[in-house]
One Martini backbone bead per residue (centre of mass of N, CA, C, O) as a GRO file, in nm:
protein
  159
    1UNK     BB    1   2.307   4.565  -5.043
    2UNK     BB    2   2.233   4.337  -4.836
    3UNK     BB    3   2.007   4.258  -4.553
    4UNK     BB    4   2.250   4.154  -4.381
    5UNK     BB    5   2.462   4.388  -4.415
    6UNK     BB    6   2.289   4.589  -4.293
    7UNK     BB    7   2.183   4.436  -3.989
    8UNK     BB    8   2.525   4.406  -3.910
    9UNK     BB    9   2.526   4.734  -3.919
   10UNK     BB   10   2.326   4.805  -3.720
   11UNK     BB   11   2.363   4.624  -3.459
   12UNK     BB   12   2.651   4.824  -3.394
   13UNK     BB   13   2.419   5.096  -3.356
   14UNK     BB   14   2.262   4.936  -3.135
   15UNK     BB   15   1.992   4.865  -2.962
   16UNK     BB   16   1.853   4.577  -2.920
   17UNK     BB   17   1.560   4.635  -2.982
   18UNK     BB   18   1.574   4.773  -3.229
   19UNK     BB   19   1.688   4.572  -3.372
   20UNK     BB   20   1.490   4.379  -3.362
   21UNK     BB   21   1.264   4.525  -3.491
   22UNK     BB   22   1.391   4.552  -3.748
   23UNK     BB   23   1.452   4.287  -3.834
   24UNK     BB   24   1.168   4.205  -3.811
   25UNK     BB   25   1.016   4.444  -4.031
   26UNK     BB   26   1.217   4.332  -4.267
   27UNK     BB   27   1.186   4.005  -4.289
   28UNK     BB   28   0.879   4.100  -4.452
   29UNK     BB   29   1.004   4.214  -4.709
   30UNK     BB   30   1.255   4.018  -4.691
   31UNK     BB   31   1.525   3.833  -4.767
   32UNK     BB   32   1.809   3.613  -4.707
   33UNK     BB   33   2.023   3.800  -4.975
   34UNK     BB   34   1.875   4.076  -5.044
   35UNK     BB   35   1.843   4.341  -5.155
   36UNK     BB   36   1.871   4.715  -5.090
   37UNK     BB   37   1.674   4.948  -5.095
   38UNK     BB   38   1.546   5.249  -4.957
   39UNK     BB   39   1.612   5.236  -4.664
   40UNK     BB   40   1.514   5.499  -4.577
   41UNK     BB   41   1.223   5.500  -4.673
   42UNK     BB   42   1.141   5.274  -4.502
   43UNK     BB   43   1.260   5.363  -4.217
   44UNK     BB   44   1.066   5.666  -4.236
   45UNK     BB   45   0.794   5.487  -4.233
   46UNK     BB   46   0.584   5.492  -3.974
   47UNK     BB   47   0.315   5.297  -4.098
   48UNK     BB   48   0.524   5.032  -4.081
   49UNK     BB   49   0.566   5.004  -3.798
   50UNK     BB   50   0.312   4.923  -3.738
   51UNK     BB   51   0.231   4.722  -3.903
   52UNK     BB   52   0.520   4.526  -3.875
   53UNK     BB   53   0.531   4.588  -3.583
   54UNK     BB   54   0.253   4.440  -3.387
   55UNK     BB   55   0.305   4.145  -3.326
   56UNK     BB   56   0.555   4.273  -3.130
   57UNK     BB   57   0.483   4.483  -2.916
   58UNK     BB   58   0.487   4.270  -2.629
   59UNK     BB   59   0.842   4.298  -2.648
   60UNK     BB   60   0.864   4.602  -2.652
   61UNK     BB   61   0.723   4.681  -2.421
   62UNK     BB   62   0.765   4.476  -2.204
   63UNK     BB   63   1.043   4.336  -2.198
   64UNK     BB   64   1.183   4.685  -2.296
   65UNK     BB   65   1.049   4.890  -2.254
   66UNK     BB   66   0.914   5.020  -2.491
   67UNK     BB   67   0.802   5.204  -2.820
   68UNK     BB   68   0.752   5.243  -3.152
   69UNK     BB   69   0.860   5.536  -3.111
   70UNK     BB   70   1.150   5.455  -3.002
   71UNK     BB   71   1.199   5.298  -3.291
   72UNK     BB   72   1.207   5.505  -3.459
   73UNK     BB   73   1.395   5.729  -3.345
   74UNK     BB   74   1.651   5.545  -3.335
   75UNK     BB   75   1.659   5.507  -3.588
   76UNK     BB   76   1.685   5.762  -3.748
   77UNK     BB   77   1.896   5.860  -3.587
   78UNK     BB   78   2.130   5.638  -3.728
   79UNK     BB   79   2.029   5.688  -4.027
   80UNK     BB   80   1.970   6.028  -4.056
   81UNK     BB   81   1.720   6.088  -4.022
   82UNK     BB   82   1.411   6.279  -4.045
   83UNK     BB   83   1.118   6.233  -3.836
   84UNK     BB   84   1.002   6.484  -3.929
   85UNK     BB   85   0.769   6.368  -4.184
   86UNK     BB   86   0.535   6.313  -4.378
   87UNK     BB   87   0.457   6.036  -4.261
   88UNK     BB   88   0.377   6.115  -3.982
   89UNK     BB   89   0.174   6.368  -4.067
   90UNK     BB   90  -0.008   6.208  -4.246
   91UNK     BB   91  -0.079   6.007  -3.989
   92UNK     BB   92  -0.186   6.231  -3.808
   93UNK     BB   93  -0.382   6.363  -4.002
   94UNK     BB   94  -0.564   6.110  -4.019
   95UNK     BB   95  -0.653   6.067  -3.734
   96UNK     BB   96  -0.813   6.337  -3.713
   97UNK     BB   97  -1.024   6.291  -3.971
   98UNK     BB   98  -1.127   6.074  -3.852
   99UNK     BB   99  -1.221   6.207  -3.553
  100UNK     BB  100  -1.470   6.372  -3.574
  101UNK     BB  101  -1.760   6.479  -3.449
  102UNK     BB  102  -1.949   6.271  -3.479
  103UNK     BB  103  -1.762   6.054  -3.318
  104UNK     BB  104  -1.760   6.190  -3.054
  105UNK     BB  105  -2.045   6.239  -3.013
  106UNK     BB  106  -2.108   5.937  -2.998
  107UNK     BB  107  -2.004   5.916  -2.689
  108UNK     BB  108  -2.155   5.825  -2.399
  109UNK     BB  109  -1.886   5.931  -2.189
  110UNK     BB  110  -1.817   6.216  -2.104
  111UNK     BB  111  -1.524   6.196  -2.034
  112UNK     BB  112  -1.419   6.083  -2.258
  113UNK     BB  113  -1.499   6.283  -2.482
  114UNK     BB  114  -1.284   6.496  -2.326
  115UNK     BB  115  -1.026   6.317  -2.349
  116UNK     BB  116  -1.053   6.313  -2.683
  117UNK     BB  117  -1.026   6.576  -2.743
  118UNK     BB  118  -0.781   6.658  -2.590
  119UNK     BB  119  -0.622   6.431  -2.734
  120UNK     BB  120  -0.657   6.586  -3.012
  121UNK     BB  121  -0.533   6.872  -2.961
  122UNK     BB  122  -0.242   6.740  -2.890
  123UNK     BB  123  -0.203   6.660  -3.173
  124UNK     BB  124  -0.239   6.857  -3.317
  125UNK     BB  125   0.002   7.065  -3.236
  126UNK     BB  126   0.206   6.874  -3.309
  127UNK     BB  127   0.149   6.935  -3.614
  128UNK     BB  128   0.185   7.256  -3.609
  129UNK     BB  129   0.483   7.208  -3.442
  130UNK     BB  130   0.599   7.099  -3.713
  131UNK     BB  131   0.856   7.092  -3.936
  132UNK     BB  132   0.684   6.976  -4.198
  133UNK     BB  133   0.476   7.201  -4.180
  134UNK     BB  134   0.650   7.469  -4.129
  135UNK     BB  135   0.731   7.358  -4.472
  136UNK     BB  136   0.422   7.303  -4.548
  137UNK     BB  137   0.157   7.498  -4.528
  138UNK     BB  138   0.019   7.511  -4.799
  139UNK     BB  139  -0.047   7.181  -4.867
  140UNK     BB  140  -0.243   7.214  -4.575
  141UNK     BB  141  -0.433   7.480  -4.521
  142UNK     BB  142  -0.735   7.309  -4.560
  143UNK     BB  143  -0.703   7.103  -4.365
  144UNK     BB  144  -0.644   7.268  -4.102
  145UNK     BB  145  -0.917   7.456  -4.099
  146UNK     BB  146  -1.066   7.224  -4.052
  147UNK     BB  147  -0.955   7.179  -3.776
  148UNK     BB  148  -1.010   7.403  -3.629
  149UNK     BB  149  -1.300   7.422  -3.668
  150UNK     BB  150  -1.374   7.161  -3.522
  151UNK     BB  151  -1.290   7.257  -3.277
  152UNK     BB  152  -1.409   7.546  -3.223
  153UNK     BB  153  -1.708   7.359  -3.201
  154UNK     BB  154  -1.645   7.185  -2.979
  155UNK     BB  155  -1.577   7.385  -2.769
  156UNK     BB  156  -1.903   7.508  -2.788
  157UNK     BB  157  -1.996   7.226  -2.690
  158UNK     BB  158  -1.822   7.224  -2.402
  159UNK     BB  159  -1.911   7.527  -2.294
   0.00000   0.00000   0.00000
């Protein structure tokens, strides 16, 4: 299937914002008339939306109201695929590995800390009641404790 009949097909069952979305991110991968191959895989990686739609975010958000997490679910539910993938979980996981204790405590406004700490907590549970974590969570095992621990610690500094 060529790109041009997969987004003419796409078209058909999304929402405006969704397909140009889609659109806009394909159009960085393909040229018109080249075949598409694996296009669940592709469509299924959500670090693939933030690369790819970044420089549109502004027609996303403000134009369309809505927002990549809402055209990830979009094309998701369209493609048949699902959204709770390794991809997304993968992601959040790197993003809390990111912001260590190190990081947070070097923040020097006192709320902002409170709320970095808070808004990391609320990532975890996300990750941790993830139906992909829930299928996958011995190869995940010691990644989770560590960052359990890593609350532990922030808990008790915080307390």
């Amino acid at each position: 299937m060529t790109i041009n009949h997969f987004l003419n097909e796409f078209k058909q069952k999304s929402d405006n914002i969704t397909f140009l979305s889609i659109q806009h991110f394909l159009m960085k991968l393909y040229k018109d008339g080249d075949e598409v191959t694996d296009i669940e895989e592709t469509l299924s990686n959500y670090p693939l939306y933030l690369k790819y739609l970044n420089d549109f975010a502004g027609k996303i958000y403000k134009q369309y109201d809505s927002s990549i997490d809402e055209i990830y679910a979009n094309t998701c539910h369209i493609m048949n695929i699902e959204p709770d993938n390794r991809y997304l979980f993968n992601y959040r996981l790197a993003r809390l590995e990111l912001n260590n204790i190190a990081r947070i405590m070097n923040i020097q406004n006192e709320d902002i800390k409170i709320q970095t700490v808070e808004k990391r907590f609320d990532e975890f549970q996300k990750l941790l009641n993830s139906k992909f974590y829930q299928e996958n969570q011995e190869t995940y095992k010691a990644k989770i404790v560590r960052l359990e621990k890593n609350f532990e610690l922030l808990k008790q500094l915080f307390n």
